[in-house]
C-alpha positions in Angstrom: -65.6 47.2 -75.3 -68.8 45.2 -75.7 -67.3 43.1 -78.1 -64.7 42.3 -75.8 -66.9 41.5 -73.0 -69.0 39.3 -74.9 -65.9 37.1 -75.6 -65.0 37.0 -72.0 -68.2 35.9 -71.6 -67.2 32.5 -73.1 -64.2 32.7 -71.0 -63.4 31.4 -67.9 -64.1 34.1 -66.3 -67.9 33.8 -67.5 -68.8 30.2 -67.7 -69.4 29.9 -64.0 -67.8 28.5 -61.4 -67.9 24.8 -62.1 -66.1 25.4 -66.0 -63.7 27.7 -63.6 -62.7 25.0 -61.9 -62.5 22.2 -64.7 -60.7 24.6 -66.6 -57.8 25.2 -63.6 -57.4 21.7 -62.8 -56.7 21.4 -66.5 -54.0 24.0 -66.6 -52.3 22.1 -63.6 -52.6 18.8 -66.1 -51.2 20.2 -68.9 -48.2 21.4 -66.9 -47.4 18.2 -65.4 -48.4 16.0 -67.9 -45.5 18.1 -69.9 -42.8 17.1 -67.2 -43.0 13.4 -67.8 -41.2 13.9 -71.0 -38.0 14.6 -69.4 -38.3 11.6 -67.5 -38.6 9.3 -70.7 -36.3 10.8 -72.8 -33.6 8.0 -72.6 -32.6 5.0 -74.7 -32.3 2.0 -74.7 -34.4 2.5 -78.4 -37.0 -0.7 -79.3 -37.8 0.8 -82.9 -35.7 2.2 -85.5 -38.1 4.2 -87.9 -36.1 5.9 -90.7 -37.2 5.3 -94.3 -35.1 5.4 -97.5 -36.8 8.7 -98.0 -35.9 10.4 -94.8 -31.8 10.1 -96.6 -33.3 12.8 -99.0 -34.8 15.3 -96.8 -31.7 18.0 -96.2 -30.8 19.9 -92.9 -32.3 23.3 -93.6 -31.5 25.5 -90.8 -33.6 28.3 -91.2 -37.0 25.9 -90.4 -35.4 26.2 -86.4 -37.4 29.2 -86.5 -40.8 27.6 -86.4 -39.4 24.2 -84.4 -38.4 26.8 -81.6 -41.9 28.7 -82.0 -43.6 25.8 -80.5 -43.8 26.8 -77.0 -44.5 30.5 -77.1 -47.5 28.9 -79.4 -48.8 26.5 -76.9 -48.7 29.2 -74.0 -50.2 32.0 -76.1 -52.8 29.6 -78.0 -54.1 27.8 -74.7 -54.1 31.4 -72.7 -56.3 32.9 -75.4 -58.6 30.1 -75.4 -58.9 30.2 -71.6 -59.8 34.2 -71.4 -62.3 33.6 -74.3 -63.2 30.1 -75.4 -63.3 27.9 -72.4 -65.0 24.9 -74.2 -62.3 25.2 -76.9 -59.7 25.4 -74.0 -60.4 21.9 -72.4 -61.2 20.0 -75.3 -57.6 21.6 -76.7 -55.6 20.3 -73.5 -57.4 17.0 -73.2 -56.6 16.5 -76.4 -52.9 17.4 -75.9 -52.8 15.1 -72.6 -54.1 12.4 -74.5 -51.6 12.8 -77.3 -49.0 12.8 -74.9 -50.2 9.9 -72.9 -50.3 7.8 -75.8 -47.2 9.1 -77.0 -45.3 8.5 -73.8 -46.7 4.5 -73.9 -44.4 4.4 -76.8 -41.5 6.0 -75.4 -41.3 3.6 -72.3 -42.4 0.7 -74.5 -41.1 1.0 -77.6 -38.8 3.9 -77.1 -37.3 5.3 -80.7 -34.2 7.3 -81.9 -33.0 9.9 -84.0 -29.2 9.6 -85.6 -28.9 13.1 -86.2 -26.1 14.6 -88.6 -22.5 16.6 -87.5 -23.3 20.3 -87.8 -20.7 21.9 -88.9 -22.0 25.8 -89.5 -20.8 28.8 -87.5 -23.9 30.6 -88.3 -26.8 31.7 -85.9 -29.4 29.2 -87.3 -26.8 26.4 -87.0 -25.9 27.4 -83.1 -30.0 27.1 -83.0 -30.2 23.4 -84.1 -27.2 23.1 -81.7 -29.1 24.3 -78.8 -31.9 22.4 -79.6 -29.8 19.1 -79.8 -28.7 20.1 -76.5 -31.8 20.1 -74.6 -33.3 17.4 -76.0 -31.9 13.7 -76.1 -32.3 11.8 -79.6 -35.2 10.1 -78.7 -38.9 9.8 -77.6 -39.2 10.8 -81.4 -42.0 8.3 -82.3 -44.5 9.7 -82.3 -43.5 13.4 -82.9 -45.7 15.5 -79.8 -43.9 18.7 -81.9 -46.6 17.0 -84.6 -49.1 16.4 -82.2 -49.2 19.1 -79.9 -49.0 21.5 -82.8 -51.7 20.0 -85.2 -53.7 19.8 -82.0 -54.0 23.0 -81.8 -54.2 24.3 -85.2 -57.4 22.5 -85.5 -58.6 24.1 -82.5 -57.8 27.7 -83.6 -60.1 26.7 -86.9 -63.1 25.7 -84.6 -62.8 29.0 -83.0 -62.2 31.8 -86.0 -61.1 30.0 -89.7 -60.3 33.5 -90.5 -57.5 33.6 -88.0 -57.4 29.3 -88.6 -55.7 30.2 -92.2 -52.6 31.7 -90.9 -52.6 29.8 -87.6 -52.6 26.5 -90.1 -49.6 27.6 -92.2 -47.2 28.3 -89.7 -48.2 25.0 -88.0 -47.5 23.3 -90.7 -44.1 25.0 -90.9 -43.6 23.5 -87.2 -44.5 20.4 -88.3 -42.2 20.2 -91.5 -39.5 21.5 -89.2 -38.7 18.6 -87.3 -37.5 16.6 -90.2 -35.7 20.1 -91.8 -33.6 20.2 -88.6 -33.5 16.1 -88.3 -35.3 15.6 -85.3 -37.8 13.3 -86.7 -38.2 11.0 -89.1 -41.4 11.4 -91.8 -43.1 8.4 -89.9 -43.0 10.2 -86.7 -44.5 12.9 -88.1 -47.3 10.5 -89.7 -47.8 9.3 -86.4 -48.5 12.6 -84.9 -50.8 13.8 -87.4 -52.7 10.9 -86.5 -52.8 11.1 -83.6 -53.5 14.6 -83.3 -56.5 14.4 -85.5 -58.0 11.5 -83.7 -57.5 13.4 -80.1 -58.9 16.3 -81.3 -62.3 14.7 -83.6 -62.8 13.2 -80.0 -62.7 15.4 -77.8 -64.2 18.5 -80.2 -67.0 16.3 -80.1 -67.6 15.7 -76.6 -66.2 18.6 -74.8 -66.3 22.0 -77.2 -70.2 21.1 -78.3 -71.2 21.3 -74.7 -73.1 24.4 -73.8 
């Protein structure tokens, strides 16, 4: 029990007021800042990014596991940061608003597309990929936020514990290798991501999570 309080003491709910409030505002950021997506995820595409190389990556249904894990991750991740590591938790979701600011410049600017392939599987995997296709358009792929939002995070989770960082880091990289297994992305997208989800995050880790 005293362990657990001294965690919450580096919560929200024992950081005072002011990081109370920073820290809420935030939560309502990250929500809306999500909702834009919808509204860009239309053609016309600008940029056409596949690469010889992207021809020999396969469909391997089984990595819709981990794509799909993506926003149980996000809720859990930014919730346990919030309760117990309230620096970690704003530099984590002004890091993720950033990514997807500068990620959403490109989708009204240079807007890009994914051709993905016929599935043809009665399996449950396959239906997955299906359902996936069907909620989400075939483009504002460049660059990936599943990349992003994802490596954002993972880095995070290793500034907190890089005991529990090990495991956190594997399965994000499955996320991230996911969105070319079940051709959402193409590997530049994913380069782009990674990018940019290391610059967000050396940013604001330095400005925001040093704080006392």
């Amino acid at each position: 029990m005293s362990w657990l309080k001294a965690q919450l003491k580096q919560g929200i709910f024992g950081t005072g007021w002011r990081n109370a409030g920073v820290s809420l505002l935030l939560v309502v950021g990250v929500y809306l800042t999500n909702k834009i997506y919808a509204l860009l995820n239309h053609g016309p595409r600008v940029i056409f990014m596949k690469s010889p190389l992207d021809d020999l990556i396969p469909l391997v249904p089984a990595f819709v596991i981990p794509y799909v894990s993506l926003e149980p991750f996000v809720y859990a991740t930014l919730t346990l940061f919030l309760l117990f590591r309230t620096r970690l938790f704003q530099s984590a979701a002004l890091a993720m608003i950033a990514a997807w600011f500068v990620s959403y410049a490109f989708y009204f600017f240079l807007q890009s597309e994914m051709i993905r392939p016929t599935l043809t599987g009665a399996d449950t995997l396959t239906q997955m990929i299906r359902d996936v296709y069907a909620g989400d358009n075939a483009f504002n792929c460049f660059p990936s936020l599943h990349t992003s939002l994802s490596t954002v995070l993972a880095i995070h989770w290793w500034r907190a514990n890089k005991t529990l960082g090990i495991p956190i880091a594997i399965w994000v990289a499955l996320i991230v290798a996911s969105t070319v297994f079940v051709k959402q992305h193409y590997l530049a997208d994913v380069i782009g991501g990674l990018l940019l989800a290391f610059g967000a995050s050396w940013f604001f880790l330095k400005r925001v999570a040093s704080q006392p």
